[in-house]
VOGU-3710 file (C-alpha; in Angstrom, 3 decimals, decimal comma):
1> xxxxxxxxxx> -16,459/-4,294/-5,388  -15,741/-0,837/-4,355  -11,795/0,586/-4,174  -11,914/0,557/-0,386  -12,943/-3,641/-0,676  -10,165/-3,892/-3,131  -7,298/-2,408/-0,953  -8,683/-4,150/2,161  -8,318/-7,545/0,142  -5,073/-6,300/-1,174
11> xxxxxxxxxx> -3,985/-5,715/2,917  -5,938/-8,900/3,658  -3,562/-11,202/1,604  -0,355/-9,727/3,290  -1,283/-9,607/7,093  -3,259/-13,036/7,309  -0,297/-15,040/7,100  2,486/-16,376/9,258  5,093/-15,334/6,661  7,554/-12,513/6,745
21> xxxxxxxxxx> 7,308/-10,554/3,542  8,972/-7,417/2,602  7,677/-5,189/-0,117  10,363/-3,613/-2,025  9,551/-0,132/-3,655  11,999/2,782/-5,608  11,814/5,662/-3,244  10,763/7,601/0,228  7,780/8,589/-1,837  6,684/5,231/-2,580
31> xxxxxxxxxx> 6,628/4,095/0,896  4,775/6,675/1,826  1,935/6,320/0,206  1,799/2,575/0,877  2,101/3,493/4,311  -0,552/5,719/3,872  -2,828/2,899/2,648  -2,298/0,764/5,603  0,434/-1,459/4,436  2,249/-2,677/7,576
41> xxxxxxxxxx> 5,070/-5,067/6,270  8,271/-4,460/5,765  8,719/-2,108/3,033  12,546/-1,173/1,716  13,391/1,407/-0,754  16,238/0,809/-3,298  16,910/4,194/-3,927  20,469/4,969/-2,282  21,807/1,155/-2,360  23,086/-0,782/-4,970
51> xxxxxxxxxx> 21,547/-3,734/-5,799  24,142/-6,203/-4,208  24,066/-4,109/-1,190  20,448/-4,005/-1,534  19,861/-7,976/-2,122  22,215/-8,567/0,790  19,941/-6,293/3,147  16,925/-9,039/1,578  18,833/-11,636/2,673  19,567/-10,843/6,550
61> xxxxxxxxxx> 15,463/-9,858/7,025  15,440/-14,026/5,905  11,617/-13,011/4,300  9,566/-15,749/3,042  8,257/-13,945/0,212  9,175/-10,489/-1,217  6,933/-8,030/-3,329  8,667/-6,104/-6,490  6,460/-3,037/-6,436  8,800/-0,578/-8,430
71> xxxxxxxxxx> 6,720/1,441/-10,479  5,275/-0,059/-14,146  7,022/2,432/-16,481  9,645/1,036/-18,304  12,423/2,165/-15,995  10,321/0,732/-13,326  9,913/-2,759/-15,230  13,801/-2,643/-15,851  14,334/-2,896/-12,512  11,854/-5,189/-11,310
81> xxxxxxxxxx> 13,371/-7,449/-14,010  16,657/-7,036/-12,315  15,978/-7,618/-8,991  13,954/-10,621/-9,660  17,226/-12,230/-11,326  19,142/-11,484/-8,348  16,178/-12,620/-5,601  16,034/-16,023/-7,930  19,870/-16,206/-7,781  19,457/-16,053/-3,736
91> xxxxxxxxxx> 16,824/-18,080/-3,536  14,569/-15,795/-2,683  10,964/-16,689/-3,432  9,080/-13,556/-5,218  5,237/-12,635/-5,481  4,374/-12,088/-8,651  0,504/-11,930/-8,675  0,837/-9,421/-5,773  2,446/-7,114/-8,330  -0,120/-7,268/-11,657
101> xxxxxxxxxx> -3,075/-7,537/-8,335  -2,036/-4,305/-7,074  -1,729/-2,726/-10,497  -4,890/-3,722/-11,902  -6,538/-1,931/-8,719  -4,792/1,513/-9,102  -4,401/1,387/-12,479  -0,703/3,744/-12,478  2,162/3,821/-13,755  3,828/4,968/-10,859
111> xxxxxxxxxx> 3,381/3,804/-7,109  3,835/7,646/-5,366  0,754/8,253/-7,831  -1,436/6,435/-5,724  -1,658/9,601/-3,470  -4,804/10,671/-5,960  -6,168/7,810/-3,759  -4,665/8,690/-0,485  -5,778/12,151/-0,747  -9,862/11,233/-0,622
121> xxxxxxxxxx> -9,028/8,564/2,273  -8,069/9,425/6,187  -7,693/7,323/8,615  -10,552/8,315/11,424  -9,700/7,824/15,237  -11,203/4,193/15,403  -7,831/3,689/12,439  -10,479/2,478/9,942  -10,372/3,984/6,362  -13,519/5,982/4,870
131> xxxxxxxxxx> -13,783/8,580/2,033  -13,254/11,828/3,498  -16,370/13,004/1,958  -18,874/10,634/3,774  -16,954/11,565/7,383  -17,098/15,295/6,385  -21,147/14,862/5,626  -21,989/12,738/9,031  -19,777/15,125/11,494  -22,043/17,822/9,716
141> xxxxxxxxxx> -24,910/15,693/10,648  -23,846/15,477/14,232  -23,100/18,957/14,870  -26,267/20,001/13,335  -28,844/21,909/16,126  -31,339/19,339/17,027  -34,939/20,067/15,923  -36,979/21,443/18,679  -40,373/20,041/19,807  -43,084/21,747/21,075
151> xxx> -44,454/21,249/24,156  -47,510/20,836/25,053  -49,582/22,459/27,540
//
């Protein structure tokens, strides 16, 4: 299965359901590059909140299932492990496999270093991902002179 399969399954699982999920990442940076990806949930940053402030902004969005993708250094694991202790105090039901999924397909330690992925991918005007590469080689293709053909006489 190629990277491009593996993120579209990874997208896949979050937008063919019914249920309101929020992914919650560290910083700007972060959500950026998941935005990049195509990842259209809800996606909150903790960076500037506390983390009662933060759970309580969890709470009002009501989701049926939040995401813990801070990053997977061991300040990021810190405070994955805190939040989910707070989310399981509220009640809040958290997605676990979503998590080790999405880190067994980039293979980082931190989420904003998924940009050496971003950078090689575009979205083209038809919104569908493709390595810039391939584009680059077929609008060459289609912009090359067409060969001529004699005529005959």
């Amino acid at each position: 299965m190629t990277l491009i399969e593996k993120i579209d399954k990874l997208k896949f699982s979050l937008s063919n359901t019914e249920e309101k999920i929020i992914i919650i990442v560290e910083g700007k940076h972060d959500k950026k590059q998941l935005e990049k990806l195509g990842f259209t949930c809800n996606i909150l940053m903790i960076s500037g909140h506390s983390l009662l402030s933060f759970i309580n902004k969890i709470n009002h969005f009501a989701p049926s299932r939040v995401i813990i993708l801070t990053d997977f250094d061991k300040a990021g694991e810190e405070k994955a492990s805190q939040l989910t202790s707070l989310l399981q105090k509220n009640r809040i039901k958290i997605d676990y496999f979503f998590r080790k999924k999405f880190h067994a397909v980039f293979n980082v330690n931190k989420i904003e270093e998924i940009n050496y992925v971003t950078k090689f991918f575009e979205h083209d005007y038809h919104g569908s991902i493709g390595l810039i590469h391939n584009k680059i080689f077929w609008r060459q293709r289609a912009k090359s002179p067409k060969t001529r053909t004699r005529k005959s006489r």
